[in-house]
C-alpha positions as CSV (number, residue, x, y, z in Angstrom):
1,X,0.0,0.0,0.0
2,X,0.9,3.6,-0.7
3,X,3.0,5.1,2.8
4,X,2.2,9.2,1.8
5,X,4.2,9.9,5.2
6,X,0.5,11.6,6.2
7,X,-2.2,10.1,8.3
8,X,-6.3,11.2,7.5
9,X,-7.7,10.8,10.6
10,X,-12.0,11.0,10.5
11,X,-14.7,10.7,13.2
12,X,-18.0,11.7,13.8
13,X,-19.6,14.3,16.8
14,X,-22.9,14.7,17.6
15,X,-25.2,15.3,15.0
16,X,-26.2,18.7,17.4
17,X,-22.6,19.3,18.1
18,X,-22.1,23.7,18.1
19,X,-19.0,25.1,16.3
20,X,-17.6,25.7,19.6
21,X,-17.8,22.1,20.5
22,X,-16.5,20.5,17.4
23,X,-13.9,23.1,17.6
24,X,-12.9,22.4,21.7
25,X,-13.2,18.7,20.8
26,X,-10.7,19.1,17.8
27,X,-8.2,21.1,19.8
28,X,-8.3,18.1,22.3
29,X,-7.6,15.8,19.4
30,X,-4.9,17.4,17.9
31,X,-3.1,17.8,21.4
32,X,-3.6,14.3,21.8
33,X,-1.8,13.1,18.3
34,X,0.6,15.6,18.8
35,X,1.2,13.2,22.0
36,X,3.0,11.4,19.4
37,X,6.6,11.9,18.8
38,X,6.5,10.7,14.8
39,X,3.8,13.5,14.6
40,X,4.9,16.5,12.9
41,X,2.3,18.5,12.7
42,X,-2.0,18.3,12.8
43,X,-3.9,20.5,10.7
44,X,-8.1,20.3,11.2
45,X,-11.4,20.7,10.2
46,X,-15.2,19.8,10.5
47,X,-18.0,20.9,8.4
48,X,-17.6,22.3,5.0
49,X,-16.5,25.4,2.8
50,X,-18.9,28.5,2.8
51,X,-19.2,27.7,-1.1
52,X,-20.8,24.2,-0.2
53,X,-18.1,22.1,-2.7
54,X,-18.0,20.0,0.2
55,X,-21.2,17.5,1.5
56,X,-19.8,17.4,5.2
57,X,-22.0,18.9,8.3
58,X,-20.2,20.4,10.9
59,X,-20.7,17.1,13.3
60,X,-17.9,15.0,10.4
61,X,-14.4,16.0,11.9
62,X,-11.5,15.5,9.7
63,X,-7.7,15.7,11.1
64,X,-5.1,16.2,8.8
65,X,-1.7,14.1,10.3
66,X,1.9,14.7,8.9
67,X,4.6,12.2,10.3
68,X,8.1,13.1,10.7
69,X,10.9,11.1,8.3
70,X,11.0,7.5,9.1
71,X,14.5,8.0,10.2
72,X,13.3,10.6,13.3
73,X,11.2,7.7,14.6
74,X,11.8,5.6,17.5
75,X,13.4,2.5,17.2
76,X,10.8,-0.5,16.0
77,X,8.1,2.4,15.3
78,X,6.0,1.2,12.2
79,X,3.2,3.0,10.9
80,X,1.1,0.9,12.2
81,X,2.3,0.9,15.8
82,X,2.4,4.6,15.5
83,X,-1.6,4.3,13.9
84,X,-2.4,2.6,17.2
85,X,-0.5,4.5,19.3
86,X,-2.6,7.9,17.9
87,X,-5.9,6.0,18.4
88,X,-4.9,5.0,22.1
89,X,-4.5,8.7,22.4
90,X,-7.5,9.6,20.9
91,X,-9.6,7.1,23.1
92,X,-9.4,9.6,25.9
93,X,-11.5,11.7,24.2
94,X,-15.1,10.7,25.4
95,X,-17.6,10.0,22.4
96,X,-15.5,9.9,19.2
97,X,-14.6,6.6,16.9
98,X,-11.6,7.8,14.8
99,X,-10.7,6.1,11.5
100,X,-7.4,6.2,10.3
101,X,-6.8,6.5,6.3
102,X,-4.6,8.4,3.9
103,X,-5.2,11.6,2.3
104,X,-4.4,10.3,-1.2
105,X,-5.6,7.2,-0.9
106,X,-9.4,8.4,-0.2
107,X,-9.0,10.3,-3.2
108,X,-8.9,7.5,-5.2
109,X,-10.9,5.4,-3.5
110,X,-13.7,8.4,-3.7
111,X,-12.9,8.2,-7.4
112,X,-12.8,4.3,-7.7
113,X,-16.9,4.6,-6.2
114,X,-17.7,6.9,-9.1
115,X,-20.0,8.5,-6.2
116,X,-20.9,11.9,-7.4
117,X,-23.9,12.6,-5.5
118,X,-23.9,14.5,-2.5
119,X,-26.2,11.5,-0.4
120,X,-24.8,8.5,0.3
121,X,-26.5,5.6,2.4
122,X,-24.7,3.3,4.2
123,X,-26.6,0.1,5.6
124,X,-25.6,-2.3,8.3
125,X,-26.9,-5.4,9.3
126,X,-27.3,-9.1,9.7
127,X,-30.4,-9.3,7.4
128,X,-29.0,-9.2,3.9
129,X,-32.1,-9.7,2.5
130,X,-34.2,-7.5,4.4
131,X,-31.4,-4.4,3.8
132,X,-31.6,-5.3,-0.3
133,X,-35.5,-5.3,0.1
């Protein structure tokens, strides 16, 4: 897989969250993977552009990871030791479930979908048939 040498970290607030809250809880999140020593730097958002080019609501938070060079990271660090390291830093933030992905690689994949629209359903279940019906 594609190493970009930048982490995409996403998770969800409460559909009711205020700016002020998703902004407080994003502060806390970026101290948090700054808790790391490969992290170079966090960059933020949550909710989308005033020209509405992006579908997000303020309550999907998006964190924006760059890693230091490989050879400033501690000995046996992998990216995925340092992946679960940032999540074990993130779990002390009450009520978020953060994914980890790459910039790049979500582009593509977004592209892969061919999903243009801005609503997209995602169903979960044990009832295949019911959630085709």
């Amino acid at each position: 897989e594609l190493d970009e040498g930048t982490t995409w970290v996403n998770f969800s607030l409460s559909p009711n969250v205020s700016t002020a809250e998703a902004s407080r809880i994003l502060r806390m999140a970026r101290k948090a993977l700054l808790s790391v020593p490969e992290v170079r730097t966090t960059v933020s958002k949550a909710g989308q552009p005033e020209d509405g080019t992006d579908p997000k609501t303020i309550s999907m938070a998006e964190i924006f990871v760059d890693l230091k060079p490989e050879d400033q990271w501690r000995a046996g660090m992998t990216r995925a030791k340092i992946t679960e390291e940032m999540g074990r830093a993130l779990s002390a933030i009450p009520g978020i479930d953060p994914a980890f992905s790459q910039p790049i690689r979500d582009n593509v994949l977004e592209s892969i979908s061919q999903i243009k629209g801005q609503i997209v359903i995602k169903l979960a279940g044990d009832d295949l048939v019911e959630m085709k019906r």
